[in-house]
PDB file of N, H, CA, C and O in Angstrom:
ATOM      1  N   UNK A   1     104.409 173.296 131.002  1.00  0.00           N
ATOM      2  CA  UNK A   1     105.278 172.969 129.883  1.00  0.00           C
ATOM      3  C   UNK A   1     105.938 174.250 129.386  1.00  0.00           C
ATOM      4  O   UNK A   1     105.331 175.314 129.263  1.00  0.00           O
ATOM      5  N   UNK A   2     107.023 174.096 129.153  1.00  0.00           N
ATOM      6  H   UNK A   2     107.516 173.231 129.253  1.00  0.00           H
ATOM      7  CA  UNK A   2     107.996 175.400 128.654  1.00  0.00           C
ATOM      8  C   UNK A   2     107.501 175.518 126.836  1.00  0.00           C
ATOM      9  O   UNK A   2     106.996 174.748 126.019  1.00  0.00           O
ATOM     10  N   UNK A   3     107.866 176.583 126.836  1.00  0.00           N
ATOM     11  H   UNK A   3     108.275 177.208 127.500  1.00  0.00           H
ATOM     12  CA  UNK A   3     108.079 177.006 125.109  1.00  0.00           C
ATOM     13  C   UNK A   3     109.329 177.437 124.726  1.00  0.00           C
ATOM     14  O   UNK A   3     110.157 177.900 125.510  1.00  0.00           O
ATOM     15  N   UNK A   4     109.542 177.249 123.134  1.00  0.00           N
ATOM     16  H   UNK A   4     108.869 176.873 122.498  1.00  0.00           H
ATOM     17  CA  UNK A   4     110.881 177.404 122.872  1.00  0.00           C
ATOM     18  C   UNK A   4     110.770 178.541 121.905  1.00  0.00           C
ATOM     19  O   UNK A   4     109.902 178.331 121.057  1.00  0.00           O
ATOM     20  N   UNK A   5     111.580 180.022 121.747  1.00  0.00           N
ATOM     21  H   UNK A   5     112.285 180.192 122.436  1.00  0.00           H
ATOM     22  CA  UNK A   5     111.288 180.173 120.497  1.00  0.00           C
ATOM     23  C   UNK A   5     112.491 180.115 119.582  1.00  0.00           C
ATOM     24  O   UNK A   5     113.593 180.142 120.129  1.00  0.00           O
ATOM     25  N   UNK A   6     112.437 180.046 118.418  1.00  0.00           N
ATOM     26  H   UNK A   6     111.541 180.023 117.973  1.00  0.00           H
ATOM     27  CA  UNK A   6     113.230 179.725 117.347  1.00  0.00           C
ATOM     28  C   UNK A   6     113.184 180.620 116.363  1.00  0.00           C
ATOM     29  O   UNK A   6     112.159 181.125 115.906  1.00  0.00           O
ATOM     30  N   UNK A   7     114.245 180.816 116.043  1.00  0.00           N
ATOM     31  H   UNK A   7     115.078 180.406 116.415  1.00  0.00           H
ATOM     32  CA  UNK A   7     114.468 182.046 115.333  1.00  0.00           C
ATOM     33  C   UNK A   7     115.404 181.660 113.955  1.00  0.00           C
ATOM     34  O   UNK A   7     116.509 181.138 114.105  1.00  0.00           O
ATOM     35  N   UNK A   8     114.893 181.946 112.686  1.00  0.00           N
ATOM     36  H   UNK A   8     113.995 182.370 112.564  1.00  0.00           H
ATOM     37  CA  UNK A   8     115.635 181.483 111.522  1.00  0.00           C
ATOM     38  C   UNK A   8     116.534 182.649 111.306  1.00  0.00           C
ATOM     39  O   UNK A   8     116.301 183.845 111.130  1.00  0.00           O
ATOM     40  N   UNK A   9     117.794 181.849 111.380  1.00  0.00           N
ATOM     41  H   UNK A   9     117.984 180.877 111.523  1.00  0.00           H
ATOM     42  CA  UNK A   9     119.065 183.010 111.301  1.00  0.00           C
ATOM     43  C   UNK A   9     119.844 183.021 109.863  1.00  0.00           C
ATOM     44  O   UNK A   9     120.460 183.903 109.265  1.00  0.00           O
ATOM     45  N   UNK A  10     119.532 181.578 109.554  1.00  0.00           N
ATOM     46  H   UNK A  10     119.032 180.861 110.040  1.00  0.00           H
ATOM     47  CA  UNK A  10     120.552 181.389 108.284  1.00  0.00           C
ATOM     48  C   UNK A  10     119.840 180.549 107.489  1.00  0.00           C
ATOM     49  O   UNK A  10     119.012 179.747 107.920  1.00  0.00           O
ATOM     50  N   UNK A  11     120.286 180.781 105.710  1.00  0.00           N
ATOM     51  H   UNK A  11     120.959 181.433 105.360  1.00  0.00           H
ATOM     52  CA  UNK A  11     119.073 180.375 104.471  1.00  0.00           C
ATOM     53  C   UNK A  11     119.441 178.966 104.583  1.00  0.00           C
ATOM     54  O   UNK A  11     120.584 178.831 105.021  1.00  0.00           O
ATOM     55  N   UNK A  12     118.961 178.106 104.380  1.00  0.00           N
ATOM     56  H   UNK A  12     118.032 178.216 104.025  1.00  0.00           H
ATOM     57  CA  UNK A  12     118.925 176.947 103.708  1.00  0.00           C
ATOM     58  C   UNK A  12     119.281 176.457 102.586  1.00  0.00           C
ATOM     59  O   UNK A  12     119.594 175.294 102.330  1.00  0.00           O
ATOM     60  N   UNK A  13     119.228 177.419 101.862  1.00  0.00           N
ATOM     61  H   UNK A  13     118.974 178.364 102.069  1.00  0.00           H
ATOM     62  CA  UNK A  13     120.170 177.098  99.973  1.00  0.00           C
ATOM     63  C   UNK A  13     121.377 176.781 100.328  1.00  0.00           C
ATOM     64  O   UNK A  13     122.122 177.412 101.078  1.00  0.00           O
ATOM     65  N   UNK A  14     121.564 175.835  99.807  1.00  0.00           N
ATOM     66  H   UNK A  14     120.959 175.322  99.197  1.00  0.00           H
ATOM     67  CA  UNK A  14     122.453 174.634  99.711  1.00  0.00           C
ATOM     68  C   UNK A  14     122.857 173.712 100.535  1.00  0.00           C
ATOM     69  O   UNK A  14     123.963 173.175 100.600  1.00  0.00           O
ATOM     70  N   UNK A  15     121.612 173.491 101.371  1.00  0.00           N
ATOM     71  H   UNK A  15     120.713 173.927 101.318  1.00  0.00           H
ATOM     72  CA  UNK A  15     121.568 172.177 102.101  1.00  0.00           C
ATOM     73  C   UNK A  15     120.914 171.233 101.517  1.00  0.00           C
ATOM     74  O   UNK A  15     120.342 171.516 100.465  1.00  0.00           O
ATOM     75  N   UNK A  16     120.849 170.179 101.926  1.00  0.00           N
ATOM     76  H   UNK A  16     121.313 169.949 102.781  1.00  0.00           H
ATOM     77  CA  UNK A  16     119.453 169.198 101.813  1.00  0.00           C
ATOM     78  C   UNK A  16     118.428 169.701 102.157  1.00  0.00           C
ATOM     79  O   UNK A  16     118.024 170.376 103.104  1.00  0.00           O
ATOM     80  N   UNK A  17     117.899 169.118 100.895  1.00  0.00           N
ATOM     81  H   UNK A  17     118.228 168.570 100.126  1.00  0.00           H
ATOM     82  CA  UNK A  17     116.695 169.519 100.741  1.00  0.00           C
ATOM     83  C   UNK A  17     114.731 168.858 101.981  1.00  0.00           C
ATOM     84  O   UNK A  17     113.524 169.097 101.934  1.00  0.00           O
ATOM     85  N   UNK A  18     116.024 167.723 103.133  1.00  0.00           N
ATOM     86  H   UNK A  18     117.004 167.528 103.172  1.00  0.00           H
ATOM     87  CA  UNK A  18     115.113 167.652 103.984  1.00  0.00           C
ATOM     88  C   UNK A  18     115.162 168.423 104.945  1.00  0.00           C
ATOM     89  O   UNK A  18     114.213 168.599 105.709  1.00  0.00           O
ATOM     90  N   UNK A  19     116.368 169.036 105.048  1.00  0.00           N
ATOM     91  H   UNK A  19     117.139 168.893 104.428  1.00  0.00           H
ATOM     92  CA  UNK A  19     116.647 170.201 106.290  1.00  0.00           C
ATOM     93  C   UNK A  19     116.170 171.225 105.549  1.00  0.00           C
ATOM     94  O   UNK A  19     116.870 172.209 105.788  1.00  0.00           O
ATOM     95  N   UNK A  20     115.370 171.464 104.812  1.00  0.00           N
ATOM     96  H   UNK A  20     114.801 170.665 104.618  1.00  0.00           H
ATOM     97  CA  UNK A  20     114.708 173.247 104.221  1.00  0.00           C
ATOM     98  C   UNK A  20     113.244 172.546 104.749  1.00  0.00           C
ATOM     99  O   UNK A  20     112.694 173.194 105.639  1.00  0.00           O
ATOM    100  N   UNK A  21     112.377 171.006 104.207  1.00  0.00           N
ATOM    101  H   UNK A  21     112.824 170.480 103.484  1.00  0.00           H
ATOM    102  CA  UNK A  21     111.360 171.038 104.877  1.00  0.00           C
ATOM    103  C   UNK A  21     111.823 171.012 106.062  1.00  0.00           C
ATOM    104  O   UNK A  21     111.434 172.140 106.368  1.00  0.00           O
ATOM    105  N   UNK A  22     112.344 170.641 106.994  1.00  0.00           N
ATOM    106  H   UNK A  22     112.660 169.725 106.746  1.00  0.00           H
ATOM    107  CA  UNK A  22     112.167 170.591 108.587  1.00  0.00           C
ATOM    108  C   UNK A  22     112.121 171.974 108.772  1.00  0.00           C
ATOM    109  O   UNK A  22     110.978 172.201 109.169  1.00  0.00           O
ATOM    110  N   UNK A  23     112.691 172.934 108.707  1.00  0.00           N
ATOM    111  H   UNK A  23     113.619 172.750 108.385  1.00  0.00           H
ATOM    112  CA  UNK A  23     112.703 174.322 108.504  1.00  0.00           C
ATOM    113  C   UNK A  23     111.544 175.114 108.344  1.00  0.00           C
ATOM    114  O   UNK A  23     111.274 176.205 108.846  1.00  0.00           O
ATOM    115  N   UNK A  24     110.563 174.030 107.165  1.00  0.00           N
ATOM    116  H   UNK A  24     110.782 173.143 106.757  1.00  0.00           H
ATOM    117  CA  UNK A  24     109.624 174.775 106.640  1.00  0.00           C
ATOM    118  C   UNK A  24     108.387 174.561 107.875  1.00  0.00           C
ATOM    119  O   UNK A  24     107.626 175.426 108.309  1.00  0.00           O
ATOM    120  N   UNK A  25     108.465 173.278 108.219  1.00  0.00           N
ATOM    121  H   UNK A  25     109.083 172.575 107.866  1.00  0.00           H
ATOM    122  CA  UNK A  25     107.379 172.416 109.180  1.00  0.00           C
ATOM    123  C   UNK A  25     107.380 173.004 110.393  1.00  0.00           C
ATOM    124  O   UNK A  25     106.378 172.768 111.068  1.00  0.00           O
ATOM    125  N   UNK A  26     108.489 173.943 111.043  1.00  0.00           N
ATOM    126  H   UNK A  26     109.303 174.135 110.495  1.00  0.00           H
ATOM    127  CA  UNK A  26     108.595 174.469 112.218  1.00  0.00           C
ATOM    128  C   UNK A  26     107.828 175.891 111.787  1.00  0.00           C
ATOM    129  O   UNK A  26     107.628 176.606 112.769  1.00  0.00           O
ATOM    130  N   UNK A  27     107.467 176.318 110.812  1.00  0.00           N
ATOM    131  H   UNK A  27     107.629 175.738 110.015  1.00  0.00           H
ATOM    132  CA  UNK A  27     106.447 177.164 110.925  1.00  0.00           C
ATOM    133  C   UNK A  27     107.598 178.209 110.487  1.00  0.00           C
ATOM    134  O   UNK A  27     107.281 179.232 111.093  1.00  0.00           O
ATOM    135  N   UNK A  28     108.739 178.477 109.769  1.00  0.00           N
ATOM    136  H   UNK A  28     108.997 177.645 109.277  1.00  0.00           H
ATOM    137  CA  UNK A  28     109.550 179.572 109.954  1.00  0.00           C
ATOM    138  C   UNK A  28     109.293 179.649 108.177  1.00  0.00           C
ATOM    139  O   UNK A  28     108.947 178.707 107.464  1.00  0.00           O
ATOM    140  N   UNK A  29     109.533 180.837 107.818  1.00  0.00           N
ATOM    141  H   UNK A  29     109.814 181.603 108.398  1.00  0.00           H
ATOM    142  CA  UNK A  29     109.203 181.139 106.232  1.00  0.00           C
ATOM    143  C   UNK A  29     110.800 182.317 106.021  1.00  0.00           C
ATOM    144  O   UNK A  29     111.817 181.763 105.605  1.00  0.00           O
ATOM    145  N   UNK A  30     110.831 183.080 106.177  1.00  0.00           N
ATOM    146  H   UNK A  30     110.004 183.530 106.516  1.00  0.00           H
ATOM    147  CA  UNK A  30     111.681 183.809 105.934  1.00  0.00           C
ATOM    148  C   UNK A  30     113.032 184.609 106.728  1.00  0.00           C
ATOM    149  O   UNK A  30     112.602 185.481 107.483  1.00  0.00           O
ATOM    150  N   UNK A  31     114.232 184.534 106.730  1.00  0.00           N
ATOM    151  H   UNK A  31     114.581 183.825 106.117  1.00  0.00           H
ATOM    152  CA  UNK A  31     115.043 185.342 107.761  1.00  0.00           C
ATOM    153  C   UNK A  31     114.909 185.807 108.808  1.00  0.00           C
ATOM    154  O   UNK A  31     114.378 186.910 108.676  1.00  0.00           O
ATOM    155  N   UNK A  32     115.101 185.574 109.824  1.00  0.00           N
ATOM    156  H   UNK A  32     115.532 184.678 109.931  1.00  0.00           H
ATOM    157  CA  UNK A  32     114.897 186.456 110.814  1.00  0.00           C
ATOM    158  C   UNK A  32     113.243 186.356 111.520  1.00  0.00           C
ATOM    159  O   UNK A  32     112.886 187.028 112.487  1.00  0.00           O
ATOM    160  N   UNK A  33     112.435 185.428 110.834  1.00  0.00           N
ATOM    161  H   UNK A  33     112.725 184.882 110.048  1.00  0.00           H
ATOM    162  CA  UNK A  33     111.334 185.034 111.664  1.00  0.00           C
ATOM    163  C   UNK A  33     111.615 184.325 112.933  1.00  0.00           C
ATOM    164  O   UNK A  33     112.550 183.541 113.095  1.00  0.00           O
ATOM    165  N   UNK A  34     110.920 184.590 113.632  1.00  0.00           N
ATOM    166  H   UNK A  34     110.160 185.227 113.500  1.00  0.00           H
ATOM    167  CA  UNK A  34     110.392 183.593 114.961  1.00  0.00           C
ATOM    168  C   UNK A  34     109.209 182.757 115.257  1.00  0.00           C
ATOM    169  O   UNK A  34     108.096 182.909 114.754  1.00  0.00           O
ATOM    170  N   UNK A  35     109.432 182.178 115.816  1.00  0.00           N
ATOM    171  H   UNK A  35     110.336 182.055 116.225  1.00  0.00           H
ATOM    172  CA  UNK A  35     107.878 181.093 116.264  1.00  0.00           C
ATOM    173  C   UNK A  35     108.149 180.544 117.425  1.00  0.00           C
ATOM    174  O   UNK A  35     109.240 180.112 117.797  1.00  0.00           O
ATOM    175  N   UNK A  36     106.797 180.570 118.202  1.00  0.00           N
ATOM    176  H   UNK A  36     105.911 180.921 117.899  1.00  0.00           H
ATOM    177  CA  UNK A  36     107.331 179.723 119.340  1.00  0.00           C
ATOM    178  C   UNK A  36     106.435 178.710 119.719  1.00  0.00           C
ATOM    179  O   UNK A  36     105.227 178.850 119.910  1.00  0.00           O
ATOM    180  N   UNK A  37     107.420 177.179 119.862  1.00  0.00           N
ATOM    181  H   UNK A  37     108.401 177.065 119.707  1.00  0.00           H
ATOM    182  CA  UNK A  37     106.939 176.137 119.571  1.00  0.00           C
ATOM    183  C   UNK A  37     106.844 175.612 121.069  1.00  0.00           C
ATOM    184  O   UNK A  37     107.786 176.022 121.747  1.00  0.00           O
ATOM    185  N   UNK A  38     106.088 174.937 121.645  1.00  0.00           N
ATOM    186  H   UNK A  38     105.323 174.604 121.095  1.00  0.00           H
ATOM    187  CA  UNK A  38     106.334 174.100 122.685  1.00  0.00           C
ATOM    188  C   UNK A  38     107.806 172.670 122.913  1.00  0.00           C
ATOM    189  O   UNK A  38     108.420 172.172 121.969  1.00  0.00           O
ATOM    190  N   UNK A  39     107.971 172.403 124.069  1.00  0.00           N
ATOM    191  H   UNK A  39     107.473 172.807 124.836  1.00  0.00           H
ATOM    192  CA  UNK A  39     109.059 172.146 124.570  1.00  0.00           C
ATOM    193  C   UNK A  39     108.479 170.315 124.458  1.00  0.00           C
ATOM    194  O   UNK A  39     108.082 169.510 125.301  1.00  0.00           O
ATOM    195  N   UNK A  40     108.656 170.267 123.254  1.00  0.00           N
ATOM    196  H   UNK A  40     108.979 170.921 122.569  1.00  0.00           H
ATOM    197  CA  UNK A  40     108.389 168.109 122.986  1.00  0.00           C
ATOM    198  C   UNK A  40     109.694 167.809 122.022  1.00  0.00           C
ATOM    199  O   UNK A  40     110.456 168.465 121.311  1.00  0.00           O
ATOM    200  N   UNK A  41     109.498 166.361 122.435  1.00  0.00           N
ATOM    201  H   UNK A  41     108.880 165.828 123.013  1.00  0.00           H
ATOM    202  CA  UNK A  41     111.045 165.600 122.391  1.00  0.00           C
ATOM    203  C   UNK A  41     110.977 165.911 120.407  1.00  0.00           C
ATOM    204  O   UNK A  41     111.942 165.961 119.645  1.00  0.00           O
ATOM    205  N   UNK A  42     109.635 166.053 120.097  1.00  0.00           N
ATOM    206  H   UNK A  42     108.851 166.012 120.716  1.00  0.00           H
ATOM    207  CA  UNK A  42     109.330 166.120 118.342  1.00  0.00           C
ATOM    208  C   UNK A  42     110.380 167.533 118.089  1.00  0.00           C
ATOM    209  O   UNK A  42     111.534 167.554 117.661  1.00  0.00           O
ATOM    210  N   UNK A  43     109.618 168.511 118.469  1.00  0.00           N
ATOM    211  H   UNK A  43     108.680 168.494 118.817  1.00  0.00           H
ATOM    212  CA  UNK A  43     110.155 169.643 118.301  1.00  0.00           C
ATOM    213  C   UNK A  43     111.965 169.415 118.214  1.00  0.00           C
ATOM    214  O   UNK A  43     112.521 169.518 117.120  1.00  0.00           O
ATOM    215  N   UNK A  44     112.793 169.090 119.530  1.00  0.00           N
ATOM    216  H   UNK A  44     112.341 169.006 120.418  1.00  0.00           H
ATOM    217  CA  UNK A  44     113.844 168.947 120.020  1.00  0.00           C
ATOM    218  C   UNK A  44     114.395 168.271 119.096  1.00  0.00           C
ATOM    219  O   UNK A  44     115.619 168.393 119.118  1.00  0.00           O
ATOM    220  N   UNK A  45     113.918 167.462 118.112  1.00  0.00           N
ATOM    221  H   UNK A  45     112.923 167.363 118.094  1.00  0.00           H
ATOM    222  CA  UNK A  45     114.693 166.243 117.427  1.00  0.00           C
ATOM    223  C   UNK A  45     114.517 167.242 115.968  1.00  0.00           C
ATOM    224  O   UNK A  45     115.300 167.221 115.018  1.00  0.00           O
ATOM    225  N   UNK A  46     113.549 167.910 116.057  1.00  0.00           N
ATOM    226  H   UNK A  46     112.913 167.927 116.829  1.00  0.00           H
ATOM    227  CA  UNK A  46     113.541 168.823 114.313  1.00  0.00           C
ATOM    228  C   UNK A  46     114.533 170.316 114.170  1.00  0.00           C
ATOM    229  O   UNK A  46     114.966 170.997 113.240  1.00  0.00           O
ATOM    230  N   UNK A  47     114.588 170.349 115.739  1.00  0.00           N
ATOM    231  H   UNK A  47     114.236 169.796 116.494  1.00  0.00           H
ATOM    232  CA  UNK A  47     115.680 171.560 115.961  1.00  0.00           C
ATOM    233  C   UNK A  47     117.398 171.224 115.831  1.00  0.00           C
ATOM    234  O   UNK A  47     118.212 171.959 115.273  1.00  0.00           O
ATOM    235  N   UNK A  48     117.675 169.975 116.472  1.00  0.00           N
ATOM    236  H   UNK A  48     117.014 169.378 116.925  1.00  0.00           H
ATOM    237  CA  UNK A  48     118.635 168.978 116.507  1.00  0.00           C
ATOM    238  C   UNK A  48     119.098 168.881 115.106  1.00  0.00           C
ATOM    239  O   UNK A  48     120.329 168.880 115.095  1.00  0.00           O
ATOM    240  N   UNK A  49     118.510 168.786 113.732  1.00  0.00           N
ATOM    241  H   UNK A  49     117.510 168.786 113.741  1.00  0.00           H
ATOM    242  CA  UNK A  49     118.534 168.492 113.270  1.00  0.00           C
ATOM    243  C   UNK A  49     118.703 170.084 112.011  1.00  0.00           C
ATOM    244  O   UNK A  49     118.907 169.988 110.801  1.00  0.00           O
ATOM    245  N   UNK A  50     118.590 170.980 112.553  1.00  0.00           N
ATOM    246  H   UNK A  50     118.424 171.058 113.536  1.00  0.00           H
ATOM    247  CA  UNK A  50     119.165 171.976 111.603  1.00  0.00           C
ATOM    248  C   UNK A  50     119.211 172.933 112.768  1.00  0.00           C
ATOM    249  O   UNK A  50     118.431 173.878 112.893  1.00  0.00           O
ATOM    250  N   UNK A  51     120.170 172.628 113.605  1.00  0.00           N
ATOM    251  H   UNK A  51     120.803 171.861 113.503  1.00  0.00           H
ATOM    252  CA  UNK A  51     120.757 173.635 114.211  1.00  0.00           C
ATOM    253  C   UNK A  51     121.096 174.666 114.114  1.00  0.00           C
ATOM    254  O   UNK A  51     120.789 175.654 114.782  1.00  0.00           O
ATOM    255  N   UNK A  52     122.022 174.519 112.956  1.00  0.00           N
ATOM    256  H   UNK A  52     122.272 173.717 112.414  1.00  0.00           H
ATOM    257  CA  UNK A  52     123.049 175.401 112.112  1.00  0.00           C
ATOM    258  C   UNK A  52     122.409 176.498 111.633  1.00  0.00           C
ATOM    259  O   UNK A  52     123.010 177.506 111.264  1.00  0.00           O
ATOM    260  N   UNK A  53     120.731 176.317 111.606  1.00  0.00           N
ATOM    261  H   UNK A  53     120.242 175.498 111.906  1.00  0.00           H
ATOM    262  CA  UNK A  53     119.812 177.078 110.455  1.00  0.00           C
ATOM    263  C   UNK A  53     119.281 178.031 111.565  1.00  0.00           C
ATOM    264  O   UNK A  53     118.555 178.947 111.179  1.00  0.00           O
ATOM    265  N   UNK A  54     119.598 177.914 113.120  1.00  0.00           N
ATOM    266  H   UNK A  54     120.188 177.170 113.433  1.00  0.00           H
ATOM    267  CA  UNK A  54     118.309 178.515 113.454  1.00  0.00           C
ATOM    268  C   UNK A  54     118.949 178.683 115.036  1.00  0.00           C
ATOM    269  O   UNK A  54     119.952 178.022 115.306  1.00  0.00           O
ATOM    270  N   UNK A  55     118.284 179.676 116.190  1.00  0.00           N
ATOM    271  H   UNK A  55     117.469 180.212 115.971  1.00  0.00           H
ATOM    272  CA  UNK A  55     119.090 180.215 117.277  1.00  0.00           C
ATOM    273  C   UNK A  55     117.627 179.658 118.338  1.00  0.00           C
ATOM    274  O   UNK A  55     116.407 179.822 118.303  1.00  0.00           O
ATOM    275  N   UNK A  56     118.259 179.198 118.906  1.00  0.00           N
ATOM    276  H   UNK A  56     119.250 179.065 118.935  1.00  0.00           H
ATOM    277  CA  UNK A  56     117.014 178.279 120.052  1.00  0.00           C
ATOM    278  C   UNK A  56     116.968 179.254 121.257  1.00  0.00           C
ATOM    279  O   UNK A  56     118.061 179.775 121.485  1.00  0.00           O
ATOM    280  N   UNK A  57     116.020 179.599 122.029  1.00  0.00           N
ATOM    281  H   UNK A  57     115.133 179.176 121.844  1.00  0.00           H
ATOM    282  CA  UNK A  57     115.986 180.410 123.686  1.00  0.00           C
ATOM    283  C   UNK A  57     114.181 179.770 123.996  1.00  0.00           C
ATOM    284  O   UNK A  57     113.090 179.547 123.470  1.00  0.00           O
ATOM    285  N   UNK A  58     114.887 179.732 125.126  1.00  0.00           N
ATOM    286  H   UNK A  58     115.773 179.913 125.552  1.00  0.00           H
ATOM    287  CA  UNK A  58     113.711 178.892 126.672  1.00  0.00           C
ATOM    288  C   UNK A  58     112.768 180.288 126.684  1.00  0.00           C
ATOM    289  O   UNK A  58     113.389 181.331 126.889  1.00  0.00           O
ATOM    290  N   UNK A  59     111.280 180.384 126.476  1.00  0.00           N
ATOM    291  H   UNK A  59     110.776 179.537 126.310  1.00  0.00           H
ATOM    292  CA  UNK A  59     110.561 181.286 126.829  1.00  0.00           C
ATOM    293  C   UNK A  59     109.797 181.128 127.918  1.00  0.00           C
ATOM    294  O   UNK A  59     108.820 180.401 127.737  1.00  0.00           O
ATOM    295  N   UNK A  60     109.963 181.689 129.262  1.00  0.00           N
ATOM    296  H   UNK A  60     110.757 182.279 129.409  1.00  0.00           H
ATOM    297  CA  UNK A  60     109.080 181.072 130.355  1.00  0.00           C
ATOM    298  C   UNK A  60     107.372 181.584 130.167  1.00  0.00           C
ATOM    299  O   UNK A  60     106.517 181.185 130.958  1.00  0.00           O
TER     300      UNK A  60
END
């Protein structure tokens, strides 16, 4: 199974306020953090979903 990591590039103030939890639930807290999450359709649909917030790369 692949991993993804995700990287929070941009704040969340002044979005909806369900795209800051999805944000929060991926494990990312502040600017410029990373995490790396495994490669499930869950993950894919919470990334999908605040794109805008965050820079996706395939970690083999």
């Amino acid at each position: 199974m692949s991993t993804l990591r995700i990287t929070y590039v941009k704040s969340a103030i002044g979005y909806r306020s369900d795209q800051m939890h999805t944000v929060r639930s991926l494990g990312l807290r502040r600017l410029g953090q990373s995490v790396e999450k495994p490669d499930t359709p869950d993950v894919r649909g919470m990334l999908r979903k605040v794109a805008h917030l965050v820079a996706v790369s395939e970690v083999d």
